[in-house]
C-alpha positions, 0 to 999 in steps of 0.5 A: 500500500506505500507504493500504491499512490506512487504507482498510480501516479506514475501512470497518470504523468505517463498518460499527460492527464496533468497536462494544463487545459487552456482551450477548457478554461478559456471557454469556460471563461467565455461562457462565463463572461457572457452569461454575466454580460446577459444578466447585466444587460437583463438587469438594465432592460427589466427596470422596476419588475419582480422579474429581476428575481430571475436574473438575481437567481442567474447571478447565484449560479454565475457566481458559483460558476465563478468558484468552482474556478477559483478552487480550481486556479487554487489547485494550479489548474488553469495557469502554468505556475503557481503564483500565476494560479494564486493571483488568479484565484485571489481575483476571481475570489474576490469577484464573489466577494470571498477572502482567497486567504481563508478559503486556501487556508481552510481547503489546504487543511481539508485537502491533506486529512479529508474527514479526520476529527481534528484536523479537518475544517469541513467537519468542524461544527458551523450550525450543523453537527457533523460530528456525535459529540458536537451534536451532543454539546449543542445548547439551545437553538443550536440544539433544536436544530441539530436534532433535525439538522438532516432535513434542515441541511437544504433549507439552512445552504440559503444562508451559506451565501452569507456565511461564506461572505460573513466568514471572509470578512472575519478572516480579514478583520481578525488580529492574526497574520492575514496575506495580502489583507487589505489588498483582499479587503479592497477588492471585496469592499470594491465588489460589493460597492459594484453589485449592491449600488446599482441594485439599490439604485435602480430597484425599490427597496424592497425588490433590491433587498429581495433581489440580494436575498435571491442572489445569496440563497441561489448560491448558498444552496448550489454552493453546499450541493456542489460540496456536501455530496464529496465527503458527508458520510464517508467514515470519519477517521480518528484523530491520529489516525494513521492510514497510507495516502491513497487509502485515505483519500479514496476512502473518505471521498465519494464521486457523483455519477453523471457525465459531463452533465455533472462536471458541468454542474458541480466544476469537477467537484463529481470526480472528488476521489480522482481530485483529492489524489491529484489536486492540480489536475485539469477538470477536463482530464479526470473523466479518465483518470476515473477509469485508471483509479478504478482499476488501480483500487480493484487490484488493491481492494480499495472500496471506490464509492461513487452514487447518483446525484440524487442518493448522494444527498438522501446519504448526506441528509441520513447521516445528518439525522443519525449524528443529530440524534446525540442532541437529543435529551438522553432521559426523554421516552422515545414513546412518550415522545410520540404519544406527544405529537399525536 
């Protein structure tokens, strides 16, 4: 098993499937580009019309759109070096209003221990337990949410748009060491001063205010379904946790079935076992680099774990319920808990 990842990483060097992609991200970028250009131009045509939620629900897309290549400039996807990649992802982050500094931090942190308890960001608690003893320590609101947390999760994603900006400008204000802090903080303070003028300029007050709020929960909730289905459920690893690096980055990942459909969807993020194994390969080669990783966890007896979109988030929203469980009052009767709701 030491060997594991060495050898199927010589393969895939051999096979060019880390070769960049320019053409790819170019025409992304142009898709990209003009969809944003269509919903301006939409946004000025419309005037005062409760239509303008539509456009504001085009932004929430674009804008994730936007992140998925942000992750991958920050992965050194696109560019041909990594600080080309950097200032690339630290504009594009900034674009959507998000500090590349926290995220890179955070994702890195992620990316090296994927699902193990104390060195995983991504499991930490934030509103949602993903772990039995968060659950177990959470106190009042946080509490009642916990315990249905499961089928919370999807309603909750519609102020992750907010959370995300929210913990961006935490980053960047905090005390700590911060690079390029206010660099960071003038582009953001810059984007929203271009997005929320306008908006607020134009539309009554009421219409802006839903207009933002569209904008935000369109992309909290296509954000979290974009992220959630990678690593929810997967088996957690002990803190400490010793396990070979192929092992563990096969073992705590799930791929999303799909196609090309799903890649375009969720940026790649439907390949996240071929992706945690080689972080720095281009979205367009990880379609094959699947069917190499297949057969290497075949002869190895590695489990590979790939499922539909759809049973991907019944899995996540299972297992949420199964860890909201520890929230609940150890001393209440399960039966007279249900002889109350008749």
């Amino acid at each position: 098993m030491t060997r594991a990842y060495t050898e199927i990483a010589q393969t895939i060097r051999e096979s060019g499937l880390l070769r960049r992609t320019p053409w790819f991200y170019t025409f992304v970028a142009v898709l990209i580009a003009v969809a944003l250009g269509g919903s301006i131009t939409g946004f000025v045509l419309l005037g005062n019309s409760w239509f303008q939620l539509l456009i504001a629900g085009a932004l929430g897309i674009i804008f994730t759109q936007i992140a998925f290549l942000t992750h991958e400039a920050a992965h050194r996807q696109i560019m041909p070096l990594g600080p080309a990649n950097d200032r690339l992802a630290r504009i594009l982050a900034g674009s959507i209003g998000m500090s590349y500094s926290w995220w890179d931090s955070k994702h890195t942190r992620h990316h090296s221990n994927p699902n193990m308890v104390g060195k995983d960001p991504d499991i930490d608690v934030d509103t949602i337990s993903f772990l039995e003893e968060d659950a177990a320590k959470s106190r009042g609101i946080i509490r009642l949410i916990t315990r249905k947390q499961g089928w919370l999760f999807f309603p909750l994603l519609t102020l992750e748009g907010l959370n995300l900006h929210y913990l961006s400008l935490k980053h960047l204000f905090s005390t700590g060491p911060v690079k390029k802090r206010w660099y960071e903080i003038a582009m953001i303070l810059a984007r929203f001063a271009l997005y929320l003028t306008p908006v607020f300029l134009f539309l009554p007050l009421g219409m802006a205010f839903a207009f933002v709020g569209v904008q935000l929960a369109v992309f909290g909730v296509y954000m979290g379904a974009s992220f959630a289905p990678n690593h929810k459920g997967m088996p957690v690893l002990a803190k400490g946790a010793r396990l070979d690096f192929f092992s563990k980055q096969v073992r705590t990942s799930r791929n999303v079935s799909g196609g090309w459909a799903a890649t375009w969807f969720m940026g790649g993020l439907n390949y996240q076992i071929e992706h945690h194994l080689f972080p720095s390969m281009p979205r367009p080669h990880l379609a094959k680099a699947r069917e190499i990783v297949i057969e290497h966890c075949s002869t190895l007896n590695v489990p590979y774990t790939e499922t539909t979109i759809w049973k991907s988030y019944g899995i996540v929203i299972d297992y949420l319920n199964r860890v909201g469980l520890a929230a609940r009052d150890p001393f209440e009767c399960p039966i007279m808990a249900e002889y109350r709701k008749a």
